[in-house]
N, C-alpha and C positions, 0 to 999 in steps of 0.2 A: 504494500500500500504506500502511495505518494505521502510524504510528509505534510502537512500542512500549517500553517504561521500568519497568526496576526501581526502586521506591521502599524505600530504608532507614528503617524509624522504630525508633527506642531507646524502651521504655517499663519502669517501674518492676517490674514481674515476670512469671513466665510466664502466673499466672490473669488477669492484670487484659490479655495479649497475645491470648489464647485470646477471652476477650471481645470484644476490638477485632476480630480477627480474625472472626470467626462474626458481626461486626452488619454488617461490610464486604462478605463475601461475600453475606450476604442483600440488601444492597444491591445485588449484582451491580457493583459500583467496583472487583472484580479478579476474577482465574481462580485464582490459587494464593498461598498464603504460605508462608511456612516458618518457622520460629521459632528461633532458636538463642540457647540459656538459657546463663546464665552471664559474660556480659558482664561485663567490670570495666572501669569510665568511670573520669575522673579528670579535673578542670575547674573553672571559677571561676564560683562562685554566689556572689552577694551579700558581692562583695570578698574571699571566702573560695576555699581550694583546697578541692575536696568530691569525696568518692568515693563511686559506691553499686554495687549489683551490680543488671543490667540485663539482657533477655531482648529482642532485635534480631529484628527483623521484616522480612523481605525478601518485596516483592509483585512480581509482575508484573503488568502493565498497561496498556494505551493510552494515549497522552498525552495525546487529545483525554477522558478522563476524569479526568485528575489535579487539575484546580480542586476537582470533586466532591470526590473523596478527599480531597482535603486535609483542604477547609473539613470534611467529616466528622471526617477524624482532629483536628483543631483541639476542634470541640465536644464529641467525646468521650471526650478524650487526658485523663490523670490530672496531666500537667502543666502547667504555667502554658505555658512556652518549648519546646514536643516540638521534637526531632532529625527532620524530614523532609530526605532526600536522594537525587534523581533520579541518574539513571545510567541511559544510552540503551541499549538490547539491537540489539547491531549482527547479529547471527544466532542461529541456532537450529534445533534439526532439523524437518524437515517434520511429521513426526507431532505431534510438541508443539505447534507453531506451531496446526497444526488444532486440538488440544484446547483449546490457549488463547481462540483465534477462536470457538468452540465454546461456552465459560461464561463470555465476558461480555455484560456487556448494550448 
């Protein structure tokens, strides 16, 4: 059985998620995201403590396509350093599991 991996990416707000989001799935690099708006970070940029308000992206995925995704999200992430973060999906119901297996590439 294929491994499979939710990937976390933080990015600067919900249109520019929505974006990432919709260039990803036409790439077929996942089957679902989810978007949860509202985020407040709080972290050290450039010697500085820095806050901003942030829109968290949660994929599910194959692990044997996460290089893909990455370097995608890398190219065309609005930030210099993006928050990518794996997390292995140890189950999941049958049906889902289908639909996932189902829309990716």
């Amino acid at each position: 059985m294929t491994n499979y991996i939710q990937v976390f990416v933080s990015i600067d707000n919900k249109d520019n998620a929505k974006i990432l989001a919709k260039k990803i799935l036409e790439n077929k690099l996942w089957a679902c995201v989810q978007l949860i708006d509202g985020i407040n970070s709080f972290y050290w940029w450039k010697s500085n403590i820095d806050e901003s308000n942030e829109t968290l992206l949660l994929i599910k995925t194959k692990s044997d396509l996460y290089d893909n995704l990455e370097k995608f999200i890398k190219e065309n992430h609005s930030y210099d350093i993006p928050e990518i973060i794996i997390m292995p999906i140890v189950g999941w119901n049958k049906d889902y599991f289908g639909w996932i297996e189902e829309n990716l590439g």
